[in-house]
N, C-alpha and C positions, 0 to 999 in steps of 0.2 A: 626664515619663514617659520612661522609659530606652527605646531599642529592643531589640527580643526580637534573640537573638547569632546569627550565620548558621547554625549551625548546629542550630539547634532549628526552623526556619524550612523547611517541606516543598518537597522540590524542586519537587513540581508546582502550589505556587502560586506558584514563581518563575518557572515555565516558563508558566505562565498571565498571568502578569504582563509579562514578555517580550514575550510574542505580543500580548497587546494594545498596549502598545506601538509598536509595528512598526507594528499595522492601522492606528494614528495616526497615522502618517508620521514617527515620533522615531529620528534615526540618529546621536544623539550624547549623549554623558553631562555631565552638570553638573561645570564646573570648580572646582577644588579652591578656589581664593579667588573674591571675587566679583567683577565688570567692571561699574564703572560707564557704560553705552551711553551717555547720554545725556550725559556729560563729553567723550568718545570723539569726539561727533557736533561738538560746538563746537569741536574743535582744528581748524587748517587743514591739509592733506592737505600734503605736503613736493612741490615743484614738484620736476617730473620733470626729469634730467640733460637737457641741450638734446645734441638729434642731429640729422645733417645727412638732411637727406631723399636715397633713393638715388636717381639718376638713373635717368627709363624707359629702356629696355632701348631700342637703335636701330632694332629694325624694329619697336617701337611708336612711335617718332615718324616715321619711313617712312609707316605706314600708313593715314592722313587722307584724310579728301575734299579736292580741290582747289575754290579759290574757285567761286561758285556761275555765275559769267560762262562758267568755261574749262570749267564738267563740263557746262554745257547746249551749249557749242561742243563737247565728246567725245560727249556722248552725241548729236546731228543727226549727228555724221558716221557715229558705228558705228548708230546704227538706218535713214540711207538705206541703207548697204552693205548691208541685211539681204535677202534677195528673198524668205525664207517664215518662217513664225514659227518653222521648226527655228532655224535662223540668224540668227534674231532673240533666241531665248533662249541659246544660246550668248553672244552680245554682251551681253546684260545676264549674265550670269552674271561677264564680266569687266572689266564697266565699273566704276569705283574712282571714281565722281564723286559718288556718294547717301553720307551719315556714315554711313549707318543701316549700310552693312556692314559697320561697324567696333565697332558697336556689342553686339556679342552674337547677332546672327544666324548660325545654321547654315548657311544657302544662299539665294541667292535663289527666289522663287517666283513662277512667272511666271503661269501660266494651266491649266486644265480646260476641259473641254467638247468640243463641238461646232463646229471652224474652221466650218463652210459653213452651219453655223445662223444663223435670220435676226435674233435678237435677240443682243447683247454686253451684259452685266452687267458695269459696273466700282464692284468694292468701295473700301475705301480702303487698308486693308495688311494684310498677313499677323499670324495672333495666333498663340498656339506651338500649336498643334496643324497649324496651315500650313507652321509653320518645320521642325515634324520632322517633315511626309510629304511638302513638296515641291511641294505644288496648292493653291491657295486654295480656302476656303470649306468645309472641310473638318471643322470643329469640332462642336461643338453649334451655332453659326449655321448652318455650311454645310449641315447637314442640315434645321434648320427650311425653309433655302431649299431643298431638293431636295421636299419635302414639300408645298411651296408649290406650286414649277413643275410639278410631276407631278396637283398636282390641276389646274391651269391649263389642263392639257396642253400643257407647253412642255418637258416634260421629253425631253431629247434637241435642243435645239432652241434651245440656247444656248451660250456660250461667254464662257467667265467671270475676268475678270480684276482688278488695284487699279489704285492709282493711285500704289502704292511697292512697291518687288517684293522689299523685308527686312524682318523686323518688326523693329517700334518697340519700344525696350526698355521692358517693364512693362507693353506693349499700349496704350501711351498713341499718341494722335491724330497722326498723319504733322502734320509741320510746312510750311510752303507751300512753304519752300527746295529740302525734302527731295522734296517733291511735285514741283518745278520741274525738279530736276535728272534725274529717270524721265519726265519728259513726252514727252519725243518717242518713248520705246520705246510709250507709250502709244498715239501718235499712230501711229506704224508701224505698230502690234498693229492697229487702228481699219482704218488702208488696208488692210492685205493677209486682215484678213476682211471689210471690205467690209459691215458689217452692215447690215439695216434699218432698226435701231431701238436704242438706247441705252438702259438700266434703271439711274442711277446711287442707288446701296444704300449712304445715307447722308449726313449733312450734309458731311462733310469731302471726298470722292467729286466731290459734286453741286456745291460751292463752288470746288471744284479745276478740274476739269471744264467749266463755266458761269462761272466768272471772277462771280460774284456772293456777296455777302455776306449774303444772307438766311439765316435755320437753314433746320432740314429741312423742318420743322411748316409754311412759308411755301412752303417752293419744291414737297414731295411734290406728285404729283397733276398736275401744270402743266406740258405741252409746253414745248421749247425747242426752238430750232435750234442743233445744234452743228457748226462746219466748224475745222478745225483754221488757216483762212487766210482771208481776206475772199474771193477770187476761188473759192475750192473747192465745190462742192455740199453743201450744209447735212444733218446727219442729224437728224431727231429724238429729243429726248433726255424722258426721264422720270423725274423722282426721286423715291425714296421711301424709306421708311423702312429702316433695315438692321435685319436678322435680328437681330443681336444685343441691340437696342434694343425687338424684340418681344419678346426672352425675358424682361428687365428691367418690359416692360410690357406685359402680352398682350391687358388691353384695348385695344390701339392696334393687332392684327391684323387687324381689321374693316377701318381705314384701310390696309395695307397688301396688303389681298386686293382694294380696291377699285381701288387703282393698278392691280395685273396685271391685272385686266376691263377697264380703261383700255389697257392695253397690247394683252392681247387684239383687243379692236374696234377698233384702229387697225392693228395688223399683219395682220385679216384682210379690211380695208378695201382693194376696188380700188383705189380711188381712191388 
């Protein structure tokens, strides 16, 4: 059967025809001979002309954490020089010993809160909502946790920090290195507020923090004594679940409201 000649053939079923088309998703016409794909798919692809990779640029191989020995010897000296935590985040802001700053962080981020509150919350590291305002816990976590402590009533009444002060790229888990070489900013943060009581918000936090290898699920809920040196006075520390991990799972907010009323009645304990 012959096809009817273009010309007899009404424009507005071509224009009809057209348009559906299109609503198909088709952006190309049929070629004139036919391609065999399936002959196409069994040839082997022609090996690319070999090229010399360009060298990084020199103030990317400048730019590196140093060995993990020499940046916890830079970072004890710049966070004793520190005497308040203006001058404390200054120093971390130009300490070059954690990889993570080299890694796609914006800036570091040191802390929010409340310095002379009696409770310190330390997270584990900044995720990108941290990275571009500058304060942890600022996310969709950090507000779970502000929702948390204000029903607590601890809202105002904390002061909230991690235990890496750039985010990890892809929001993945601070690694113990990276953890090791912010410790003592940590540890300074800790002396010059001085808190009563420690809330570590997470497994990676609480295993950092406590030098112990149990998950979170093991350690939430359970006092510890934390002193940054055998001879120093012990704080108590308490860990529980992070915010973020309640979002992921909210039947597990029961267990983490029941830490803070643990925390509560020990911080409103004369004793």
């Amino acid at each position: 059967m012959n096809a009817p000649a273009i010309d007899s053939i009404d424009p507005r079923a071509l224009e009809s025809l057209l348009a559906f088309w299109a609503d198909v998703g088709a952006d190309a016409l049929l070629l004139d001979e036919p391609v065999d794909r399936i002959a196409e798919g069994q040839q082997k692809p022609p090996r690319p002309a070999a090229s010399r990779a360009a060298p990084p640029p020199p103030a990317a191989v400048a730019r590196v954490a140093p060995a993990a020995s020499d940046a916890a010897e830079q970072a004890r000296k710049l966070a004793a020089e520190a005497q308040d935590l203006a001058t404390l985040e200054v120093a971390i802001a130009a300490f070059e010993g954690c990889g993570l700053k080299f890694e796609g962080a914006r800036r570091a981020v040191f802390s929010r809160g409340n310095p002379a509150g009696p409770v310190m919350i330390i997270g584990e590291g900044p995720g990108a909502e941290e990275d571009s305002q500058g304060a942890p816990f600022v996310g969709r976590a950090g507000k779970l946790l502000d929702r948390m402590l204000k029903a607590a009533g601890l809202e105002g009444r904390v002061f909230i920090t991690n235990t890496v002060f750039w985010r990890p790229p892809g929001n993945r888990t601070p690694t113990p290195v990276e953890q090791m070489a912010c410790q003592p900013f940590l540890e300074r943060a800790i002396a010059l507020v001085q808190p009563r009581l420690l809330l570590l918000a997470g497994g990676a936090a609480a295993k950092s923090v406590l030098k112990r290898e149990e998950g979170i699920l093991s350690l939430r809920g359970r006092w510890f004594d934390w002193a940054p040196e055998p001879d120093v006075p012990s704080i108590p520390a308490l860990p529980t679940l992070h915010p973020a991990f309640l979002l992921r799972q909210p039947a597990a907010k029961k267990r983490a409201w029941s830490d803070l009323l643990t925390l509560i009645e020990r911080l409103e304990d004369p004793g």
